[in-house]
N, C-alpha and C positions, 0 to 999 in steps of 0.2 A: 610448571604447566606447559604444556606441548605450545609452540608456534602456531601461526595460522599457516603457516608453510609445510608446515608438519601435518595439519590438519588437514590439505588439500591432499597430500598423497592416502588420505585412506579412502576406505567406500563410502558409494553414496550415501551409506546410512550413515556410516561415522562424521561423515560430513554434515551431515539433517543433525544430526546430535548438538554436535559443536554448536553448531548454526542456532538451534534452538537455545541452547546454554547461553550464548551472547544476546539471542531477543529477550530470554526472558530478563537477561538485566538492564537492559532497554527498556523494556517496560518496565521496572520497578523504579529505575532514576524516573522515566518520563511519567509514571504516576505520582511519584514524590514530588519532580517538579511545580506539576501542577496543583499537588496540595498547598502546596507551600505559596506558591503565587494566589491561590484563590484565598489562603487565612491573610496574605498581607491584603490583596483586594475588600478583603471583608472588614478587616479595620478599617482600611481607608473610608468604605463607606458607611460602615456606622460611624465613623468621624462627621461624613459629610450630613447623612440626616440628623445625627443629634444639632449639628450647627446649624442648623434648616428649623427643625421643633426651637430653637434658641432666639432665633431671628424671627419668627414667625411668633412666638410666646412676647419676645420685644416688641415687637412692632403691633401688638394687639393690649401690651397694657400700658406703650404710650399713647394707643387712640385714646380709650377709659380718660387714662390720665389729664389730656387735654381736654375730654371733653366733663371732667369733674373739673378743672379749671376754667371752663366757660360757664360751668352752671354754678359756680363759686361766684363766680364777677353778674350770672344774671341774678343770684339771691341777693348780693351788695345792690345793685340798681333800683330794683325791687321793693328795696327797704328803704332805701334814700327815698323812692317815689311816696310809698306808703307816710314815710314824715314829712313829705312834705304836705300832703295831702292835711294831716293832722293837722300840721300850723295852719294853713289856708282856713279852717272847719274854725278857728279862733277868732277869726276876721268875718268868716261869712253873717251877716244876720238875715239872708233871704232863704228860707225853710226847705225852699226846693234848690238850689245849689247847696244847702249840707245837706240834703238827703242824695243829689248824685254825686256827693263827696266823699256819703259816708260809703253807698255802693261799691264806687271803686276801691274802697280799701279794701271792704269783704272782697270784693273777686281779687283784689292784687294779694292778698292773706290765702285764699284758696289754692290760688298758684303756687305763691310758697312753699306751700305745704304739700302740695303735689311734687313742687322739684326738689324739696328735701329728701321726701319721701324715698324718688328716683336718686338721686345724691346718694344716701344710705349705701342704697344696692351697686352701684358703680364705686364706691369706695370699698365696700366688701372684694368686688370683682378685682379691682386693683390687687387688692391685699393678697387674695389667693392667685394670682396672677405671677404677682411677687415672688410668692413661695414655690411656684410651680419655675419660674424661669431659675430661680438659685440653684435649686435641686437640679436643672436642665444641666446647669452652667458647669456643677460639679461634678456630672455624670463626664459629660464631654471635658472638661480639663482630667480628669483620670482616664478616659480615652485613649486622650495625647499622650499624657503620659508614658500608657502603658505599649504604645503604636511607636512613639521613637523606638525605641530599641526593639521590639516585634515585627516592626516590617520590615526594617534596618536587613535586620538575621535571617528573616524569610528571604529577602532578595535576594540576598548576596548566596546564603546556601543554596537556592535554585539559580543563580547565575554558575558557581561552582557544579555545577551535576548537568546545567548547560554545556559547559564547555566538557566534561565525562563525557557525554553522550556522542558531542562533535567526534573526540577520539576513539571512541568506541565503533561508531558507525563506519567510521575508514576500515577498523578491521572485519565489521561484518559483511561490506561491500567485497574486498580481498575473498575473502572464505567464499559467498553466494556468485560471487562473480564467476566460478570454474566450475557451476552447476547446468545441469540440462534446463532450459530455460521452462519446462512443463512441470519438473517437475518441484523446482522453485517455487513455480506458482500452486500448483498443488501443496506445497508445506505450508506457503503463506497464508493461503487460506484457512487452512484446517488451526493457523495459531491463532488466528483472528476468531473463527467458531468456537473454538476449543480452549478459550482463556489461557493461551502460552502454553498448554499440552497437544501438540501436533503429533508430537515423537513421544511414545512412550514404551516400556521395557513389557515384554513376555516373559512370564514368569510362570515357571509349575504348570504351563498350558492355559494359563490367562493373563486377558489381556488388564496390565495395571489400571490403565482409561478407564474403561466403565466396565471392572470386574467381572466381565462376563467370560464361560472358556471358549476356549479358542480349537478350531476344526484339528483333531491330534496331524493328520496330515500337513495342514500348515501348517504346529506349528514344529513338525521334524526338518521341515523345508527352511523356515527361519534360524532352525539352528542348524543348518546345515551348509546353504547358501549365503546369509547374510545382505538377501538382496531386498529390495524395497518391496514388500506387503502391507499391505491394509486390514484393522479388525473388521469382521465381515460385519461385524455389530454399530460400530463407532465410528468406523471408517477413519480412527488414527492411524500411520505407519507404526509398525510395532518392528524392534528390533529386541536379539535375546542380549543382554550383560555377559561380556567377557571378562566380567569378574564377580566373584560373589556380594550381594547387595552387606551394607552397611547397617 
């Protein structure tokens, strides 16, 4: 493969070429890069919300939990009151102290039975609560799992194609650097519009870019000069292959 020393002595086109051949592998490490960093980013944070749905599933069926433990100790009170009430109703012999005796049992009974009732359903809650945070737990420990060694590889192969591009760039700087500065900016442009096709080949009297033909005057002119034209259509630089296509 020719030098970039080598590549500075030819034409301007030859040089757009070259130039072009090095961005577009530019752009291919610094697209790979950033996949690669955005799939480890992506682990990392479906690591983080699944432990977020974890803690938040935790922290919602120790509430439950505590408070089926309070309504556990108020149905124990509850019932100690209700007997004692009873023994008291054994000793009363004035008709209207056992009949507000016997009242407050029926309403202390009512209670009951209403906090049971609530009890039931907050013990359920718990239960599927339960099942939902294990299921949480095992999603995110296979996660982990799968994320050591996943982000691990993503890093470091996007740190590897980091340091490609650092050496890469010093020779694309070399090559653009012994360019007309207009017309640099003109190529740059047109790779940025043109998805990494700035420079592309005339061929048969059309232009490769956007298949359309090309003025027969141009393009006797491009194979004859070799100097910097544009499709009148696309507005890529078209140059003709000084060797038959592949």
């Amino acid at each position: 493969m020719p030098t970039v020393t080598e590549e500075i002595t030819k034409t301007p086109i030859d040089r757009l070429a070259a130039l072009q051949e090095i961005d577009r592998k530019l752009k291919d490490r610094r697209d790979r890069m950033t996949a690669l960093v955005s799939e480890a980013d992506g682990y990392e944070l479906a690591i983080t919300r699944q432990r977020e749905l974890v803690t938040s599933l935790k922290t919602e069926r120790d509430t439950l939990e505590q408070r089926r433990v309070t309504m556990d100790r108020q149905l124990e009170l509850a019932g100690g009151k209700i007997r004692d009430n009873r023994m008291r109703m054994n000793r009363v012999r004035n008709s209207v102290e056992l009949l507000a005796l016997q009242r407050e049992i029926d309403l202390s009974k009512e209670a009951n039975s209403q906090t049971e009732e609530e009890l039931i359903g907050v013990m359920e809650a718990v239960e599927a609560l339960s099942t939902q945070l294990a299921e949480a737990v095992a999603v995110l420990e296979k996660l982990e799992a799968e994320a050591d060694d996943a982000v691990a590889t993503r890093r470091a192969e996007a740190e590897s194609l980091r340091q490609e591009l650092e050496a890469e760039r010093d020779e694309r700087e070399s090559l653009a650097s012994g360019m007309d500065p207009s017309l640099r900016s003109k190529y740059e442009q047109l790779f940025d519009r043109r998805g990494g096709a700035a420079v592309v080949a005339a061929r048969g009297g059309i232009c490769t870019g956007c298949r359309m033909h090309i003025p027969p005057q141009l393009y006797n002119e491009l194979q004859k000069y070799r100097d910097i034209r544009q499709c009148p259509n696309c507005r890529r630089i078209l140059f003709v292959p000084t060797e038959p296509p592949q």
